[in-house]
N, CA and C atoms as a LAMMPS dump frame, in Angstrom:
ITEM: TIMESTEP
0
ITEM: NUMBER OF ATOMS
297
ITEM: BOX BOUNDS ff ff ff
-5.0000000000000000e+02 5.0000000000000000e+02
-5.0000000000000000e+02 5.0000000000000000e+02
-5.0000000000000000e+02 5.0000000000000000e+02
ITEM: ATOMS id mol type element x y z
1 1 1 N -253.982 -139.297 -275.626
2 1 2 C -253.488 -139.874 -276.851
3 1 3 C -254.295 -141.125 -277.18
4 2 1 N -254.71 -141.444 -278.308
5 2 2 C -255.149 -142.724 -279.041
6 2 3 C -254.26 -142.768 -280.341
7 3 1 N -253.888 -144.248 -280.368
8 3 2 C -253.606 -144.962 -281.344
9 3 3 C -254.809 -145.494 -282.111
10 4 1 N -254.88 -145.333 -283.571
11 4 2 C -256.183 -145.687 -284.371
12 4 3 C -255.376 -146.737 -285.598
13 5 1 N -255.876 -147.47 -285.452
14 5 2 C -255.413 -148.726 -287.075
15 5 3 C -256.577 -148.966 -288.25
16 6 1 N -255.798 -149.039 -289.089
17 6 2 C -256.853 -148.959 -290.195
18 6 3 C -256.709 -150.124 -290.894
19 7 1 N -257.352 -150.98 -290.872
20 7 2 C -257.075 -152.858 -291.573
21 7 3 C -257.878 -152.789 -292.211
22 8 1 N -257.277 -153.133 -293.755
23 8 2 C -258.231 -153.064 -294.695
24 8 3 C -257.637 -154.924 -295.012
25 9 1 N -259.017 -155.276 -295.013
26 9 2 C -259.023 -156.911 -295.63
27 9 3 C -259.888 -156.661 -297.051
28 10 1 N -259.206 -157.586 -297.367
29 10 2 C -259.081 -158.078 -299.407
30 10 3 C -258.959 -159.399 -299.626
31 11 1 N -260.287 -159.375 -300.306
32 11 2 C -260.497 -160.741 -300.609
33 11 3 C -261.071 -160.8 -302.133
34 12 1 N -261.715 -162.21 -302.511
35 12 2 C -262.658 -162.897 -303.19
36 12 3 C -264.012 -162.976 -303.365
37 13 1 N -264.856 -162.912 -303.854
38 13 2 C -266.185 -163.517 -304.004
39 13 3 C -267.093 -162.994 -302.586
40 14 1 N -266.687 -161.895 -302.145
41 14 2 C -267.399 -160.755 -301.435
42 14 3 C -267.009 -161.732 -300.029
43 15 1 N -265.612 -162.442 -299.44
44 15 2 C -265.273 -162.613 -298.379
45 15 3 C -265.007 -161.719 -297.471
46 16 1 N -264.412 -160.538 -298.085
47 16 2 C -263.764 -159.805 -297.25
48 16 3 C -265.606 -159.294 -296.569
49 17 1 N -266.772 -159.179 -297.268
50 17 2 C -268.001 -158.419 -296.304
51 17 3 C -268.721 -159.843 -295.198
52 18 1 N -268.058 -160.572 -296.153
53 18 2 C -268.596 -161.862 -295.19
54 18 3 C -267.748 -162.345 -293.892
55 19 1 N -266.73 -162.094 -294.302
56 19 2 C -265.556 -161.91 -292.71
57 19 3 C -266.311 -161.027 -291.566
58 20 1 N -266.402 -159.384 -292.235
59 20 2 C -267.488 -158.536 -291.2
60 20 3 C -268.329 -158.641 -290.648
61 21 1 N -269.246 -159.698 -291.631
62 21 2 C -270.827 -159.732 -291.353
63 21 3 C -270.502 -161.404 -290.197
64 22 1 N -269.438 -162.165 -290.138
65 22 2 C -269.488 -163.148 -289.047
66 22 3 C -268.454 -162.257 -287.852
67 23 1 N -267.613 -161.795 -288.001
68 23 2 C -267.24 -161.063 -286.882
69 23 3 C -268.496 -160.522 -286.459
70 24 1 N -269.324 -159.471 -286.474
71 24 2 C -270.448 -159.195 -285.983
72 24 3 C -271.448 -160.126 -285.457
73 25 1 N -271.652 -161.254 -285.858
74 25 2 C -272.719 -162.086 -285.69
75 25 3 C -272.33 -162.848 -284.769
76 26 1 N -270.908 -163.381 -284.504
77 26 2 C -270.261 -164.37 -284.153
78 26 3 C -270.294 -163.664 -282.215
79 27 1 N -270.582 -162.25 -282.565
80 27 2 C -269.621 -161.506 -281.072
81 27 3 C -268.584 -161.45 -280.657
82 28 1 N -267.625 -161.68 -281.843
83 28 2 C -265.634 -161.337 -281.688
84 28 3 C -265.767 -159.788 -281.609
85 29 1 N -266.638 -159.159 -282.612
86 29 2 C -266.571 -158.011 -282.851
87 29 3 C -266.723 -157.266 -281.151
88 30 1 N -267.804 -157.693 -280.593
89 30 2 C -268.337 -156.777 -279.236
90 30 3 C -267.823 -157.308 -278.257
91 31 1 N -266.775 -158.167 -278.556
92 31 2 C -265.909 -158.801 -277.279
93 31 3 C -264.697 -157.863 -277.361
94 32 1 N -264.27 -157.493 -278.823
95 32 2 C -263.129 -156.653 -278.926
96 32 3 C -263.421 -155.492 -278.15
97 33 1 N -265.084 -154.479 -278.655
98 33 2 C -264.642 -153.488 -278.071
99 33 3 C -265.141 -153.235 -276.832
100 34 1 N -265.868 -154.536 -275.764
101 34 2 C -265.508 -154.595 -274.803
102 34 3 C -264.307 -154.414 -273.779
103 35 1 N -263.082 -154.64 -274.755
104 35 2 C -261.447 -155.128 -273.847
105 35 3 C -261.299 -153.291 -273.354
106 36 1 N -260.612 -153.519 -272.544
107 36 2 C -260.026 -152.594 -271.596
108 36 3 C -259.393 -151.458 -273.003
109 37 1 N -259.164 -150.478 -273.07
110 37 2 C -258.863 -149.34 -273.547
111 37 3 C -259.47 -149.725 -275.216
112 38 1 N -260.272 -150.19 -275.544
113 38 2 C -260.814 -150.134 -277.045
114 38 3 C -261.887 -149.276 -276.885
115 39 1 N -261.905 -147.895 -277.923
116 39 2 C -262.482 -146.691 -278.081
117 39 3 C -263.046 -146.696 -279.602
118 40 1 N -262.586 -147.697 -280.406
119 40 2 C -263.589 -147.735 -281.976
120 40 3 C -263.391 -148.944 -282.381
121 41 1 N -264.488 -150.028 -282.716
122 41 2 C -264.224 -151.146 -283.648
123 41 3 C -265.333 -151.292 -284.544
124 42 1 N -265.178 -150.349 -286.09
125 42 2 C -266.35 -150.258 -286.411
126 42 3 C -265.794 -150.932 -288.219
127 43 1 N -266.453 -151.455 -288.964
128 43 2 C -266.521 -151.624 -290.203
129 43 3 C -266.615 -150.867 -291.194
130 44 1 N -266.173 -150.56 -292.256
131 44 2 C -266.581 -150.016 -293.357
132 44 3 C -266.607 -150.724 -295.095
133 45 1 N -267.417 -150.369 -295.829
134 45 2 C -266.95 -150.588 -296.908
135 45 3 C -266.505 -149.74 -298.208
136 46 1 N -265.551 -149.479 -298.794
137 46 2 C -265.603 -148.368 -300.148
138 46 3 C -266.44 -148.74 -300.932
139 47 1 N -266.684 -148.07 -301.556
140 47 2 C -267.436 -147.991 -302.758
141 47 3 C -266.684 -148.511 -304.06
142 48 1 N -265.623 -148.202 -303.791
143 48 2 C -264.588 -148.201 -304.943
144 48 3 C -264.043 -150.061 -305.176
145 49 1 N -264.541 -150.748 -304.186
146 49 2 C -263.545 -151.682 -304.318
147 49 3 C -264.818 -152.8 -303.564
148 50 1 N -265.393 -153.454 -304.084
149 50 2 C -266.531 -154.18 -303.455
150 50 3 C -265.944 -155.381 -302.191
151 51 1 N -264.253 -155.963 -302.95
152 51 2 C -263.816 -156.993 -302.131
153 51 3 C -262.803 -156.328 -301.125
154 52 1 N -262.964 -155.277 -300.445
155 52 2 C -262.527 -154.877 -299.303
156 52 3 C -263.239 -154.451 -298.326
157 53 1 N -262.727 -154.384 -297.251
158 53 2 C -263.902 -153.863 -296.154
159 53 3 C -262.442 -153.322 -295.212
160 54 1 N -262.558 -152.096 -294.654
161 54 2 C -261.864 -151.275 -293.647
162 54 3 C -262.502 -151.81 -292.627
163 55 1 N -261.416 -151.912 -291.506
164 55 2 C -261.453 -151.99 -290.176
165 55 3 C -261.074 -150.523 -289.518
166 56 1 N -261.86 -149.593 -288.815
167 56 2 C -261.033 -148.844 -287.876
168 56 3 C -260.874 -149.333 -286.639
169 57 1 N -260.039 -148.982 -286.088
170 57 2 C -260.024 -149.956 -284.711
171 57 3 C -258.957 -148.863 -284.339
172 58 1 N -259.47 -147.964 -282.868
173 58 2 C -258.849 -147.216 -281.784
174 58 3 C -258.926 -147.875 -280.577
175 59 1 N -257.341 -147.477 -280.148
176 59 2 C -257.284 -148.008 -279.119
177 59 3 C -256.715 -146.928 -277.754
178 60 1 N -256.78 -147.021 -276.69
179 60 2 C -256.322 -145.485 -275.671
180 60 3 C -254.975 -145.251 -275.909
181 61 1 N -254.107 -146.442 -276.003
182 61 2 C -252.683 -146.567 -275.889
183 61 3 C -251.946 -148.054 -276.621
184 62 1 N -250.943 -148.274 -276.213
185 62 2 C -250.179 -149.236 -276.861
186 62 3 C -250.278 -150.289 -275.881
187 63 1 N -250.264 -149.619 -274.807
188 63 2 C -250.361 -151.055 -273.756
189 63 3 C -251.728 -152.051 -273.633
190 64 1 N -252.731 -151.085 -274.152
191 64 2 C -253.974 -151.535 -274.281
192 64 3 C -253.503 -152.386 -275.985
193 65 1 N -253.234 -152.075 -277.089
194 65 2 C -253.178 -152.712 -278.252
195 65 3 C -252.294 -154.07 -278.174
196 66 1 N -251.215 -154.12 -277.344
197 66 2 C -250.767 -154.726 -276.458
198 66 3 C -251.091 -156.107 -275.577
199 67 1 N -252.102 -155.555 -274.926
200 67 2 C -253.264 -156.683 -274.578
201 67 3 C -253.965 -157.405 -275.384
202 68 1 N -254.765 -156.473 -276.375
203 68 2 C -255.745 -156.69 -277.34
204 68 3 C -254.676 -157.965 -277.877
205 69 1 N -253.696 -158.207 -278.434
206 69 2 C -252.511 -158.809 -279.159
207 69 3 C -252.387 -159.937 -278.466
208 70 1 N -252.406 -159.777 -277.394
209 70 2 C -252.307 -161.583 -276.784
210 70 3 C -253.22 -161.979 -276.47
211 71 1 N -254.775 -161.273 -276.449
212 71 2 C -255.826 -162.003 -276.392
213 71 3 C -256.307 -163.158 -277.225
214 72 1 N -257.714 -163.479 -276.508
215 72 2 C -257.678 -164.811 -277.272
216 72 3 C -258.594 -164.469 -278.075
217 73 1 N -259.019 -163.417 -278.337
218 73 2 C -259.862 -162.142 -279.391
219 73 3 C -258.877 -162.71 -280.964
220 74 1 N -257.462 -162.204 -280.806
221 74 2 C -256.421 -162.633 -282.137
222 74 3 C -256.548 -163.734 -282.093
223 75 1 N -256.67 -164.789 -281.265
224 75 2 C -256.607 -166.11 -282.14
225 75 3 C -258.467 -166.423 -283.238
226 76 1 N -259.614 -166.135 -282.419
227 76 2 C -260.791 -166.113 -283.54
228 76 3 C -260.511 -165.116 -284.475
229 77 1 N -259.997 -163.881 -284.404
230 77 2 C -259.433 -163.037 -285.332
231 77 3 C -258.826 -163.699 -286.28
232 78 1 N -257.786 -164.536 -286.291
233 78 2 C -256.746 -164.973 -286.934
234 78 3 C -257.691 -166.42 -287.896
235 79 1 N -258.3 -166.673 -287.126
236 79 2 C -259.079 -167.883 -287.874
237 79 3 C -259.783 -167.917 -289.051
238 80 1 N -260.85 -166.862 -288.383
239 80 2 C -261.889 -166.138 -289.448
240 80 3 C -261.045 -165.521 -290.633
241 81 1 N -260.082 -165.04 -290.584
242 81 2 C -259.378 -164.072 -291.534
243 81 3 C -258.956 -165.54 -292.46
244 82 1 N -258.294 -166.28 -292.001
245 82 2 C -257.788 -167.671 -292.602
246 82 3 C -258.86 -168.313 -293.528
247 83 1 N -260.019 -168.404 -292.95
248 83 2 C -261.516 -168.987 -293.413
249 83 3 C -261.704 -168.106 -294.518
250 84 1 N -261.802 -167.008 -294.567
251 84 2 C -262.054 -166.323 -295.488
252 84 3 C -261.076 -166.247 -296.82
253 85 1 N -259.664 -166.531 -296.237
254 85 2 C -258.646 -166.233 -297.401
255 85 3 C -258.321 -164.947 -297.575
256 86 1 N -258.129 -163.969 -296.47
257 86 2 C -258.068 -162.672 -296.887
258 86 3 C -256.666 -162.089 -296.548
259 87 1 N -256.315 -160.915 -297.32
260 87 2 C -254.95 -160.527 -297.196
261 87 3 C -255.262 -159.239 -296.533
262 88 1 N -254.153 -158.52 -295.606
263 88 2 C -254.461 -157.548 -294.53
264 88 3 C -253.16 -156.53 -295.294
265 89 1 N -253.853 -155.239 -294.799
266 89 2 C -252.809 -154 -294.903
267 89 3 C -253.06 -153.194 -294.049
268 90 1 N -252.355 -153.006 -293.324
269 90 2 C -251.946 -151.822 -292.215
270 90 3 C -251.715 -150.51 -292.123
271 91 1 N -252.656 -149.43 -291.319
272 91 2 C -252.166 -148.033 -291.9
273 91 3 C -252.215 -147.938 -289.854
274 92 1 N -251.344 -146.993 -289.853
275 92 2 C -251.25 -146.828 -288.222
276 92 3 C -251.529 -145.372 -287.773
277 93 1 N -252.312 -144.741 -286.601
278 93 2 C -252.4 -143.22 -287.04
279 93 3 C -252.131 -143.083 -285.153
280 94 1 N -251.053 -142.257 -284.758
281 94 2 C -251.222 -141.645 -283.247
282 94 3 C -251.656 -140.171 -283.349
283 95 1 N -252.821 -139.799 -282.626
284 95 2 C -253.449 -138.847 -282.303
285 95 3 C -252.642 -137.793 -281.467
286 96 1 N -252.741 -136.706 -281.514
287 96 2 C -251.811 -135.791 -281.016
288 96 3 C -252.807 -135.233 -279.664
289 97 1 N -251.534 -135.445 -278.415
290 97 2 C -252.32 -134.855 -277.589
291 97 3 C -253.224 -133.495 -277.51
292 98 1 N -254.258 -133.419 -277
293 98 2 C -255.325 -131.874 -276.796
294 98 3 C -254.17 -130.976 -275.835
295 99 1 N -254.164 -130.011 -276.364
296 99 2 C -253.522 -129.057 -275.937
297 99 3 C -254.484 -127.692 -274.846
């Protein structure tokens, strides 16, 4: 089983690609998917909407998302998002075990 989240940040004046482009640069990004059960932390952008940028972010389990949550990963997480001014929406997806 994996749990997969889909965070889409929305912003201003192309913050939300500039949030991405310092998570990446900064190494929050490759510290995340360093942590113990992280299986995707990748970026995207639509086409449709220039001031958003998707987060996918899989994780093995809950206990691992869990961790990820009290790391000190969420507090530069939490900063950068602040710096930027961006508003978050949540889509949550559990994967069905292989049969």
């Amino acid at each position: 089983m994996s749990i997969t989240v889909n965070l889409y940040y929305t912003g201003c004046n192309g913050n939300a690609r500039k949030f991405a482009e310092e998570m990446e640069s900064s190494g929050v990004a490759d510290a995340v998917r360093a942590e113990d059960g992280n299986e995707k932390y990748e970026y995207f952008f639509p086409l449709s909407d220039p001031e958003t940028v998707l987060l996918i972010d899989r994780w093995k389990d809950q206990a691992a998302i869990d961790a990820h949550h009290k790391s000190e990963m969420m507090k530069k997480i939490a900063e950068l998002r602040d710096k930027y001014r961006l508003h978050l929406r949540v889509e949550r997806y559990i994967d069905e075990p292989k049969k």
